[in-house]
PLY file of the C-alpha trace (Angstrom):
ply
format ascii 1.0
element vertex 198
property float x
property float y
property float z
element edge 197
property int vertex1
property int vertex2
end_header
0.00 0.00 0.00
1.62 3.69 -0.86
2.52 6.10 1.60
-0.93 8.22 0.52
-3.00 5.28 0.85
-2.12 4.22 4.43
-5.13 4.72 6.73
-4.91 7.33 9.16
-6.46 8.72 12.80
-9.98 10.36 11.96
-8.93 13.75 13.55
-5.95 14.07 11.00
-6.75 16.73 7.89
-4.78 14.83 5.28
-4.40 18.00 3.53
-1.67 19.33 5.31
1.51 17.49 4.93
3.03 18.87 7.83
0.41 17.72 10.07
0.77 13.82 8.40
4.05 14.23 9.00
3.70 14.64 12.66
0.86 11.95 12.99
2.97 9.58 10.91
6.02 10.22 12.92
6.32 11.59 15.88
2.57 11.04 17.51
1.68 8.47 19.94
5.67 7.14 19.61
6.98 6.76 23.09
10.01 9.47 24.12
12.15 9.09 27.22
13.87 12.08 26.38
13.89 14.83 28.56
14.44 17.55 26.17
11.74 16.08 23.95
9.35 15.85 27.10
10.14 19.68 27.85
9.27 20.50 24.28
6.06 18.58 24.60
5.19 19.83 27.52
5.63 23.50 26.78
3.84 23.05 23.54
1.20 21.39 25.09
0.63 24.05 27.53
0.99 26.65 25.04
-2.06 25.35 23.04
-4.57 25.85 26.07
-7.55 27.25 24.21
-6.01 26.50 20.66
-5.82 24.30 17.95
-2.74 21.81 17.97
-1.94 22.47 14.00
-1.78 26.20 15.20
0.92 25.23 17.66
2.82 22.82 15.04
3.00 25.33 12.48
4.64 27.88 15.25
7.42 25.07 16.18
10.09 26.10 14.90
9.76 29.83 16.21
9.12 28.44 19.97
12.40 26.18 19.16
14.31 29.27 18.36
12.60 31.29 21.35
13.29 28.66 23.99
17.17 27.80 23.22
15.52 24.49 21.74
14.04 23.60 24.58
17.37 23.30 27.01
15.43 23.37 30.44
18.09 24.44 32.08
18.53 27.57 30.07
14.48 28.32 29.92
14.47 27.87 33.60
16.99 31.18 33.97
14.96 33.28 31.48
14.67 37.28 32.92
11.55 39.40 32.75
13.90 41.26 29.91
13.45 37.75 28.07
9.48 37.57 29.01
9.05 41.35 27.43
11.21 40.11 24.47
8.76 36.64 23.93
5.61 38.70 24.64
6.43 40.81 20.93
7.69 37.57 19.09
5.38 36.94 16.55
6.65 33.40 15.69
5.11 32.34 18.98
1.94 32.56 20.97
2.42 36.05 22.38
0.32 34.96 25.90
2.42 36.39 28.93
0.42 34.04 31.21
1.70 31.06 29.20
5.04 32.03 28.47
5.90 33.03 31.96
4.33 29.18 32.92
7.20 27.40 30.56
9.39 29.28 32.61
7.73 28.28 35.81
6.94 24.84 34.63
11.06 24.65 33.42
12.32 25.73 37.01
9.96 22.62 38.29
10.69 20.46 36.03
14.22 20.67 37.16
13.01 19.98 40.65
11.37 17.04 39.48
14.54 15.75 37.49
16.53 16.16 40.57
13.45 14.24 42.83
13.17 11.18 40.34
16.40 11.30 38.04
14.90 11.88 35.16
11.36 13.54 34.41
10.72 10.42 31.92
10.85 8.43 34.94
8.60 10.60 36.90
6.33 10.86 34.08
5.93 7.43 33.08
5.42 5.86 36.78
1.80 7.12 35.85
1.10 4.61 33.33
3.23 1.80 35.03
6.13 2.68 32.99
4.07 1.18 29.65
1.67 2.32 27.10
-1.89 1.98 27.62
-3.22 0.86 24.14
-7.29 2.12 23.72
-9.36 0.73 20.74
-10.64 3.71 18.98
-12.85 3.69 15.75
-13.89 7.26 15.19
-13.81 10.84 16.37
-15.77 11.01 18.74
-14.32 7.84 20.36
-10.96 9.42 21.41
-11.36 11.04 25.44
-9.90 14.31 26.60
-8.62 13.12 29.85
-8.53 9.67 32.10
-8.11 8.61 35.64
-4.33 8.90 34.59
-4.05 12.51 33.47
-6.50 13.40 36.16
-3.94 11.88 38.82
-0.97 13.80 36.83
-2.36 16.98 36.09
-2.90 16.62 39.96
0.42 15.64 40.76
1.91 19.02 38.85
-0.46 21.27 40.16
0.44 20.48 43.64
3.90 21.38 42.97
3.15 24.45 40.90
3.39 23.80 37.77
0.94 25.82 35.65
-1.23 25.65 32.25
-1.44 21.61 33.08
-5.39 20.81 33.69
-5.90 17.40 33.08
-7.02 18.01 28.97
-3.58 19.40 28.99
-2.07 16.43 30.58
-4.02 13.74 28.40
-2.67 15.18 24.68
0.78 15.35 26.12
0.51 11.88 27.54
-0.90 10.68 24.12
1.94 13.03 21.73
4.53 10.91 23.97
2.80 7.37 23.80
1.52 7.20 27.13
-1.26 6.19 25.33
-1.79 5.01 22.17
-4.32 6.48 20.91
-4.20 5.88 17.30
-7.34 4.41 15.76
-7.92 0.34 15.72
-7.38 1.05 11.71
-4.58 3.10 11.86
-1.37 1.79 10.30
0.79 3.42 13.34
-1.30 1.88 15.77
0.23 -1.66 15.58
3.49 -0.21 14.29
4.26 1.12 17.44
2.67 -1.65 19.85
5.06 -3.59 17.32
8.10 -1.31 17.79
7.52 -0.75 21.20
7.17 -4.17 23.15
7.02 -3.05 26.62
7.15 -5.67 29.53
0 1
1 2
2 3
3 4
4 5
5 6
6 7
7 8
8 9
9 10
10 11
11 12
12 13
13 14
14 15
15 16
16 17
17 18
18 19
19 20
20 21
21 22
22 23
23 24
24 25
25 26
26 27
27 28
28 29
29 30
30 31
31 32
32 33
33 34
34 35
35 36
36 37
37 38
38 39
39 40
40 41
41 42
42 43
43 44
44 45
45 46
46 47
47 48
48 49
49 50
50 51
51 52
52 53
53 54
54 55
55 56
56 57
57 58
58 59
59 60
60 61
61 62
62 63
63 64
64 65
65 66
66 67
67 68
68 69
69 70
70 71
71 72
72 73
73 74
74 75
75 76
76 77
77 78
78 79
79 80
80 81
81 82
82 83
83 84
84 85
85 86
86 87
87 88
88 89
89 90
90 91
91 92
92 93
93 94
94 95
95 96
96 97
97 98
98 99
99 100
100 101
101 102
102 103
103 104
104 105
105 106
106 107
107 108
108 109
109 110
110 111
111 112
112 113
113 114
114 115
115 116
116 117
117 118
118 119
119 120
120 121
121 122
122 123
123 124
124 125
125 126
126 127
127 128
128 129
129 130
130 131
131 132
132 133
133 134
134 135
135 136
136 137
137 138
138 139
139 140
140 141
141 142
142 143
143 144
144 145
145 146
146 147
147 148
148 149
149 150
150 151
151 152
152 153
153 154
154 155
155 156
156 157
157 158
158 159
159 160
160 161
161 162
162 163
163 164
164 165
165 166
166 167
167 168
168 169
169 170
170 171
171 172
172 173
173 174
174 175
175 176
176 177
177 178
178 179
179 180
180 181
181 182
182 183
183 184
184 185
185 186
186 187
187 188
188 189
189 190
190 191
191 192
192 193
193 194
194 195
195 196
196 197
């Protein structure tokens, strides 16, 4: 079967290449990565209110913005930095979500430091593996769970902010905390396939 015959998630507008792209390789793909998580994270929280395709197209101008996501870095950003983010059009010029990443950086840190990693953390809500749904269409897929209810908890309580549970449940399934591709999706048993976690 071609590449443009494969069938895809029910949410995905095959129009925009960039957007297949993402579904086809980077969503629902289990990442240990910090850096990666950070990114997620931050993006995540940045769409609150949004569309995610408004946030993927901006990607490359919140990489540039936030020193490619190097938490560490992010985490010492000055209120010089905030005005400077607040009037850069390649991101989401919120104040209350930009000074969060920076917030949600220094805590993330914190959290590193607590568990070793913030993959570790992270994970140890799912049991450290993938929680595979059967979806068939649309209006099948969930905007939280128990999990990201107990998570979005979790951060709260030690400050993070812009993580409500809705939040919480698209990072957990852009990481593969979930996989939440549909029962007809050709990623969907690709990555249960790829990913054999016991």
């Amino acid at each position: 079967m071609s590449e443009k015959n494969l069938c895809r998630c029910p949410w995905l507008d095959t129009t925009k290449a960039d957007y297949v792209a993402y579904h086809d390789d980077e969503w629902g793909v289990p990442v240990y990565d910090d850096r990666k998580l950070f990114e997620y994270l931050t993006l995540e929280s940045a769409q609150a209110g949004l569309s995610w395709y408004t946030i993927l197209k901006r990607r490359d101008g919140y990489r540039a913005a936030f020193d490619n996501f190097d938490v560490k870095k992010v985490a010492l950003f000055s209120d010089a930095k905030v005005e400077e983010l607040v009037i850069n059009s390649d991101i989401i010029r919120h104040r209350g979500k930009i000074t969060a990443a920076i917030n949600n950086a220094k805590l993330f840190i914190d959290i590193q430091q607590e568990f070793g990693s913030f993959s570790d953390y992270m994970w140890g809500f799912v049991g450290h593996k993938t929680i595979v749904n059967h979806l068939t269409d649309k209006d099948d897929y969930p905007a939280t769970s128990i999990e990201s209810d107990a998570w979005s908890k979790d951060l709260k309580k030690r400050g993070f902010k812009f993580v409500g549970s809705t939040i919480c449940y698209a990072h957990m399934q852009a990481c593969g905390m979930v996989n939440d591709h549909s029962s007809d999706c050709y990623k969907r048993s690709q990555i249960i396939d790829e990913f054999q976690q016991v």
